[in-house]
N, C-alpha and C positions, 0 to 999 in steps of 0.2 A: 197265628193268623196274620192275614197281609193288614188288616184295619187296627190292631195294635201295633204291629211297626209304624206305619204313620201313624200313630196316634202320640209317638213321644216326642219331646220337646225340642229336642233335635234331629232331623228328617233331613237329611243331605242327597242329592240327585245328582248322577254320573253317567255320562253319555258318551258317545261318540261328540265330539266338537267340529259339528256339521249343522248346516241349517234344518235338518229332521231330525237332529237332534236336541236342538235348542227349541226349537216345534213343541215337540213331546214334554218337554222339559216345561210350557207354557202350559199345556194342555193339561198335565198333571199338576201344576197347581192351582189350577181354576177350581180344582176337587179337591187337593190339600193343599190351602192356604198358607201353612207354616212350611211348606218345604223350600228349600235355601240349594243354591250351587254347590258344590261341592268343591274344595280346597285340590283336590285332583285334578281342574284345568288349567290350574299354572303350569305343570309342567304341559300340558297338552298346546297350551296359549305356544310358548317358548317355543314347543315341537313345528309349531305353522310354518316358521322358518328355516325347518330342517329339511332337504327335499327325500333323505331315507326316511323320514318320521311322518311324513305329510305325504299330500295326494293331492291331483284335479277331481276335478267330479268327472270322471269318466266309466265307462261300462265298464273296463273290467278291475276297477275299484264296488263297482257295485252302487255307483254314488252318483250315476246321469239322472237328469231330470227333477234335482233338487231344485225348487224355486226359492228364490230370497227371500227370508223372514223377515217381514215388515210388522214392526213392533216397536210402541213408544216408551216399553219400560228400560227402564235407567239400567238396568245390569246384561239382560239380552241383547237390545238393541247395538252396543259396541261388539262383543262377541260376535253377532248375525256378521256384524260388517267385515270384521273382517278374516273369516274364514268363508268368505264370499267365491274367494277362486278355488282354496285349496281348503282339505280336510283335516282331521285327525282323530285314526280310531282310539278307542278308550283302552286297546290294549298296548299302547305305546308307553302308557304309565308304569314306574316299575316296581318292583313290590317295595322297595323301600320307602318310595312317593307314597304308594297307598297308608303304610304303616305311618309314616309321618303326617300325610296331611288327609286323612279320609274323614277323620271327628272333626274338620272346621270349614267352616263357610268359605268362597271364595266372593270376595267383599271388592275387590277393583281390578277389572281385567284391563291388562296393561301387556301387549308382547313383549 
């Protein structure tokens, strides 16, 4: 059941690295308090500056009308900033990324 996945001591969260993604990513920890970023947006971070890997927010990205996530926590609020113009969906990760970094936090977002 989904209440004992987050109910273990490590609860990692994976999204698309987009402002409705970082959104969501707020909104489900306001309900599970222990859940952490996921080691999986380093590559995604890195991908912001790829323009095959990355995207605008545009319609047919499927990603108009995202507004800016305005948020004063320490680990969102840099992320928010800066996939501000451009996107990155979570399936730009590749399986070896997953394999390697999906059991650990991501602790300083840095592109």
């Amino acid at each position: 059941m989904l209440k004992d996945v987050v109910a273990c001591e490590q609860c990692y969260f994976w999204g698309d690295l987009d402002q409705a993604g970082l959104a969501i990513y707020l909104a489900l920890r306001a309900r599970i308090p222990h859940l952490q970023l996921s080691a999986l947006y380093k590559p995604m971070i890195a991908a912001l500056n790829e323009r095959g890997k990355s995207h605008p927010y545009v319609a047919l990205t499927d990603k108009q009308g995202q507004i800016r996530l305005l948020t004063n926590d320490d680990l969102i609020a840099p992320l928010a900033a800066i996939c501000v113009e451009r996107a990155v969906d979570q399936e730009v990760v590749s399986d070896a990324d997953i394999v390697t970094l999906a059991g650990h936090p991501l602790h300083t977002p840095r592109p």
